[in-house]
C-alpha positions in Angstrom: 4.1 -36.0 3.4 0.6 -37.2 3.1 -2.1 -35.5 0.8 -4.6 -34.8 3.7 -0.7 -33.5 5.7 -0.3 -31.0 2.2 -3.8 -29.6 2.5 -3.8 -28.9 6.2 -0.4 -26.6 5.3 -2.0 -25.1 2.4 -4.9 -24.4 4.5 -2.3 -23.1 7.0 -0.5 -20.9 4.4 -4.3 -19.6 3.0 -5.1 -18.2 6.5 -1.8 -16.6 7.1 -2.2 -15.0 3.7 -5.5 -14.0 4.4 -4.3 -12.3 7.8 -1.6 -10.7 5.8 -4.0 -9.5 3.1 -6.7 -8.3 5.9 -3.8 -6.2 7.5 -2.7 -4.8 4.4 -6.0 -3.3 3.8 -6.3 -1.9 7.0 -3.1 0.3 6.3 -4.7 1.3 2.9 -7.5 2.4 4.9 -5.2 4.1 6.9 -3.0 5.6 4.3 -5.9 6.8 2.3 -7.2 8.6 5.0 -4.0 10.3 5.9 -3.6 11.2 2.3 -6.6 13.0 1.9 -5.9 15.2 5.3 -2.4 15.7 3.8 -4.6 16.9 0.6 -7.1 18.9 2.2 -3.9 21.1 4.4 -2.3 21.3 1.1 -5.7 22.8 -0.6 -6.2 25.2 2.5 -2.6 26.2 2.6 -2.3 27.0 -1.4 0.0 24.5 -1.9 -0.3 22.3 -5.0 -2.3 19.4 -5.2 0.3 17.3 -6.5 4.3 16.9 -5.9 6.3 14.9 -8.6 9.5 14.7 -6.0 7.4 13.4 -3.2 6.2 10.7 -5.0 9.2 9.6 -6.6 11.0 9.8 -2.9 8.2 7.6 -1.9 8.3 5.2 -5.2 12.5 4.4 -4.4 11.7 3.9 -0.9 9.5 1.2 -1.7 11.9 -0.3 -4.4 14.8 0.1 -1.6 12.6 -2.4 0.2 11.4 -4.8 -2.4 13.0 -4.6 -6.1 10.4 -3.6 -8.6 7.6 -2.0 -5.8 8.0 1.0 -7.3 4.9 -0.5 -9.6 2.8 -0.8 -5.9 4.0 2.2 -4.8 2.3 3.6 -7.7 -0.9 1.9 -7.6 -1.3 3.1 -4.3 -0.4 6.8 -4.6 -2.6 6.6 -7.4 -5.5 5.2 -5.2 -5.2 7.8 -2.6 -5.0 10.6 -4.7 -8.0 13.1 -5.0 -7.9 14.4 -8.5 
């Protein structure tokens, strides 16, 4: 392959990235928001703000998917909750 045939399929790979990346924080968006209605029931039904087994259930289902997500899954539970 040619050097201007490499950039035009790193330029390729950039843009599906990017599409990937835009998507991704379009379901943050969406998952954030979600949270914070799951958080406001919780607050109006008395439960507690925070469940330790619901966010370990949700840490192995991400590191079922993708070995070593569980750090991800964290980051983002952390992100969307209210403290």
């Amino acid at each position: 392959m040619s050097a201007p045939s490499h950039k035009a399929e790193l330029c390729a790979l950039r843009r599906a990235i990017d599409g990937i990346d835009d998507a991704l924080a379009g379901l943050l968006v969406c998952r954030l928001c979600l949270s914070h209605q799951a958080q406001t029931l919780k607050a109006k039904a008395g439960l507690p703000a925070f469940d330790a087994d619901r966010e370990v259930e949700i840490q192995h289902r991400y590191e079922q998917r993708w070995a070593g997500a569980s750090v991800v899954a964290r980051a983002i539970l952390n992100l969307c909750r209210e403290d």
